[in-house]
C-alpha positions in Angstrom: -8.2 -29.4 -42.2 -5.9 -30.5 -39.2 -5.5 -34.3 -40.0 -4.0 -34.8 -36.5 -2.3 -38.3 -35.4 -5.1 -40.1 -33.8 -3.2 -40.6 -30.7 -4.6 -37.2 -28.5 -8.7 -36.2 -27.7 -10.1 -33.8 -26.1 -11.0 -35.4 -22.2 -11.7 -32.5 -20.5 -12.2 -28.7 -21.6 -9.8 -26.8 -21.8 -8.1 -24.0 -19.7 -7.2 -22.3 -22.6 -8.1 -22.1 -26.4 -6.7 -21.4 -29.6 -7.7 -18.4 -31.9 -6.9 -17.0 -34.7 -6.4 -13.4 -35.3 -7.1 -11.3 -37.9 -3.5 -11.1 -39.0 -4.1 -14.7 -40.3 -3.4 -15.0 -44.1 -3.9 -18.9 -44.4 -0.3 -18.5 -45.2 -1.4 -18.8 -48.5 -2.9 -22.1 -48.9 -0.6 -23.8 -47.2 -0.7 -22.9 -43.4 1.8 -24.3 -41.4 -0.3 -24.1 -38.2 -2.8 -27.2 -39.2 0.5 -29.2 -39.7 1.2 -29.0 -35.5 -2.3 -29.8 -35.1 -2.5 -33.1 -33.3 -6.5 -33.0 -33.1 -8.2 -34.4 -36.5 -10.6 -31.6 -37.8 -9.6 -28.8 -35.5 -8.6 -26.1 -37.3 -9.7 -26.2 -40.9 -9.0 -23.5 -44.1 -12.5 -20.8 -44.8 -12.2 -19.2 -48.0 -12.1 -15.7 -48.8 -14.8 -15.6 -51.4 -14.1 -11.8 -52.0 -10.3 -12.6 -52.6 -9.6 -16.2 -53.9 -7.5 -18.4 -53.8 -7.0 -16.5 -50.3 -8.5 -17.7 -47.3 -7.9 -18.1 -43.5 -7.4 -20.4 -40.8 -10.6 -21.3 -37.7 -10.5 -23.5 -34.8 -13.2 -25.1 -33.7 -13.6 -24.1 -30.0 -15.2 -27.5 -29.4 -12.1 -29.3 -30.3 -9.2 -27.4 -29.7 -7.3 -29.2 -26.6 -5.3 -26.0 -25.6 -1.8 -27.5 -26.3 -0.2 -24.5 -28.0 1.5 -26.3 -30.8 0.0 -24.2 -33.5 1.5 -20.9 -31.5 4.6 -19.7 -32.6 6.0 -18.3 -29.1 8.1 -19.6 -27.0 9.8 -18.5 -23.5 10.9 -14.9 -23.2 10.2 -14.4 -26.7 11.8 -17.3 -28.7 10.6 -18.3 -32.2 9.2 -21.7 -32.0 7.2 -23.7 -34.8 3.4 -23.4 -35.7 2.0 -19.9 -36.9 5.2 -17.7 -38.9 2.5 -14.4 -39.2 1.8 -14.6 -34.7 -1.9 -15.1 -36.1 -3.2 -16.8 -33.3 -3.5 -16.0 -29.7 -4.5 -18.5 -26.6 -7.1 -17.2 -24.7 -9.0 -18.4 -21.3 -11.5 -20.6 -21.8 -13.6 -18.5 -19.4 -13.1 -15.5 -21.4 -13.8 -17.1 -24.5 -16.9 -18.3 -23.2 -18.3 -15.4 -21.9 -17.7 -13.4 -24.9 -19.4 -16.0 -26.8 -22.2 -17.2 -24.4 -21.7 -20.5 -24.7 -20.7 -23.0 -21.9 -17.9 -25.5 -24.0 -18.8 -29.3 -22.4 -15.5 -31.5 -21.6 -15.7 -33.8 -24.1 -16.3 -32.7 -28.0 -19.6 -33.5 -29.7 -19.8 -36.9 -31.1 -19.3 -36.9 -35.3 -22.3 -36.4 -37.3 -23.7 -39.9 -38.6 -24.5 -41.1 -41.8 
């Protein structure tokens, strides 16, 4: 799970949103997108129960700010850091939405309580 650096939130909604692909191995345990993360709980590891110890990479659609630090391109092509396998695409919000039928609010829902 992204463990982020407490400094960013999500204000507003997004333009565009993070998603992972189906090219996305998890990078084997140790993905190297959650690490660029700067939003606590954003993208998190689901196991693949058919193939352990592999597993894949989501992102919470509530969450994700847009930023485009867990991408991997970069101007004209240029290799920058976040995913190594290009498993994850930035879509429109809109798009995303319709697809999905759901409206994302600005801000995120708050935490569950105990």
């Amino acid at each position: 799970m992204s463990e982020g650096d407490g400094k960013a939130a999500r204000k507003k909604r997004p333009r565009i949103l993070a998603i992972t692909t189906d090219c996305c191995t998890g990078c084997a345990g140790s993905p190297a997108c959650i690490e660029y993360c700067p939003i606590e709980a954003c993208m998190f590891w689901v196991p693949d129960e058919d193939h352990p110890p592999f597993g894949r990479i989501e992102v919470d659609p509530y969450l994700c700010i847009g930023c485009q630090k867990c991408i991997s391109k970069g101007p004209d092509g240029a290799f920058l850091d976040g995913c190594p396998w290009d498993a994850i695409e930035m879509v429109p919000t809109d798009d995303w939405e319709a697809v999905h039928g759901i409206t994302l609010p600005d801000l995120p829902p708050a935490p569950p309580t105990a």
